[in-house]
C-alpha positions as CSV (number, residue, x, y, z in Angstrom):
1,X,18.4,-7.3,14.2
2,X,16.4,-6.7,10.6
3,X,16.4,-2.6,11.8
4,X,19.8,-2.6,13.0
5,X,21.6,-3.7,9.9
6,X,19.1,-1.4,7.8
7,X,20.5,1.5,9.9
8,X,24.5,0.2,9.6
9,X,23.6,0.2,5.7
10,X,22.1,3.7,6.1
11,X,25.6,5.2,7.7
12,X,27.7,3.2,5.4
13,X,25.8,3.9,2.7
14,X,25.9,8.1,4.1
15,X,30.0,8.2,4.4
16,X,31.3,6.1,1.3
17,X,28.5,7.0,-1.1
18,X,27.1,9.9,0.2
19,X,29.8,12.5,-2.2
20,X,29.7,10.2,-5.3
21,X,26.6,12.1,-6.5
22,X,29.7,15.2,-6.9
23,X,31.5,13.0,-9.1
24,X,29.0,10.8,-11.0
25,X,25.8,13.7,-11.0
26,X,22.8,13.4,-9.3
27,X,20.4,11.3,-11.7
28,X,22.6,8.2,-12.3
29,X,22.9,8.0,-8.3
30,X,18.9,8.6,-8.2
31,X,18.5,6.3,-10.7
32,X,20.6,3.4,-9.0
33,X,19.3,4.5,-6.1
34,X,15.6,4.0,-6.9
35,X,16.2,0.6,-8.7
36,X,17.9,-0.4,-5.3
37,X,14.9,0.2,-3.0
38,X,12.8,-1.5,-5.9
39,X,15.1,-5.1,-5.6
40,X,15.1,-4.3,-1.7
41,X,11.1,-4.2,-1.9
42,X,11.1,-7.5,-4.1
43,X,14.0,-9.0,-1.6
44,X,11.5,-8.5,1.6
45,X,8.2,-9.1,-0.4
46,X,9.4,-12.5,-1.2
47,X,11.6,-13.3,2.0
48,X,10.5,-17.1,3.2
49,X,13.4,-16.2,6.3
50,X,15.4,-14.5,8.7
51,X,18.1,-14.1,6.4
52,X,16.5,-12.6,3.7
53,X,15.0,-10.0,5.6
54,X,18.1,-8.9,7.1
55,X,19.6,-9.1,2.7
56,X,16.5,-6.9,1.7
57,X,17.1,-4.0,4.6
58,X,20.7,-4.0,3.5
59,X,19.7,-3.4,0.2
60,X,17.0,-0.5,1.3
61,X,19.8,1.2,3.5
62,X,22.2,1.2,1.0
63,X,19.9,2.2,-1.4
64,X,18.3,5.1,0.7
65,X,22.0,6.4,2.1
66,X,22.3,7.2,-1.8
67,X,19.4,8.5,-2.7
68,X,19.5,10.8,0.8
69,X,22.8,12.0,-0.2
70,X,22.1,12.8,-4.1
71,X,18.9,14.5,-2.6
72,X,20.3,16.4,-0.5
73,X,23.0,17.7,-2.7
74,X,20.3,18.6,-5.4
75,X,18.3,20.4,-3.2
76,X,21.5,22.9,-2.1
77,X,22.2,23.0,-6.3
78,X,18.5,24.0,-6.7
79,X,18.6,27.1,-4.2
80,X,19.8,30.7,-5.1
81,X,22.8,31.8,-3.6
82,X,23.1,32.9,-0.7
83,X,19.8,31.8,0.4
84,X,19.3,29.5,3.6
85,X,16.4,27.7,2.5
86,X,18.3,24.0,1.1
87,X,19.9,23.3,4.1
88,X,16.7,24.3,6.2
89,X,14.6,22.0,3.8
90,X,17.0,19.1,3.6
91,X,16.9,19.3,7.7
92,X,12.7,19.5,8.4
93,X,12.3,17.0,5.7
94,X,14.1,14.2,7.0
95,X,12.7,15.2,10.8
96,X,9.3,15.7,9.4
97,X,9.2,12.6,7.5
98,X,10.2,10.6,11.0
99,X,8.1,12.4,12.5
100,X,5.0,11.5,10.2
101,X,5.4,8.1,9.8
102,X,6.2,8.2,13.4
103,X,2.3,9.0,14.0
104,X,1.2,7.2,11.3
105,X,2.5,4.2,13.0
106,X,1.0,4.4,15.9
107,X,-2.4,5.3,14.6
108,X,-5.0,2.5,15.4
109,X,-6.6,0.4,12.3
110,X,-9.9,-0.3,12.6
């Protein structure tokens, strides 16, 4: 239940958030953005419960559905028209980041 309501954040957080880096610019959305995950990481750092856990992963997937959406957009900005490469970058990045921490999670600890 703790991943699943990080993940309904995350699409929330995508559709009604997601454009308001357009209207408000992408550093004050980064900005909230980053001080969200850091009350999210302080939330689940200091959860004694259930219920806390489940508040601190709303927080992080509200938090990172802004920050993924402000990236995103500022990575297309960055790129010189008519070039492919933002879209292409904003794609692998997100799959290659899974896709890392993926392995990285399954890697045995000694």
């Amino acid at each position: 239940m703790v991943f699943a309501v990080y993940a309904l954040a995350l699409l929330v957080s995508l559709l009604v958030v997601g454009g308001l880096s357009d209207h408000l610019g992408r550093r004050p959305v980064l900005v909230v953005a980053l001080l969200g995950e850091a009350v999210a990481m302080a939330v689940v750092l200091t959860a004694d419960g259930v219920g806390q856990l489940v508040a601190g992963r709303i927080i992080q997937g509200l938090a990172t559905g802004a920050a993924t959406g402000a990236i995103s957009a500022g990575t297309i900005d960055l790129q010189h028209p008519g070039s492919k490469l933002g879209p292409l970058l904003n794609s692998a990045g997100t799959t290659g980041g899974l896709a890392v921490c993926a392995l990285a999670g399954g890697v045995p600890r000694c």
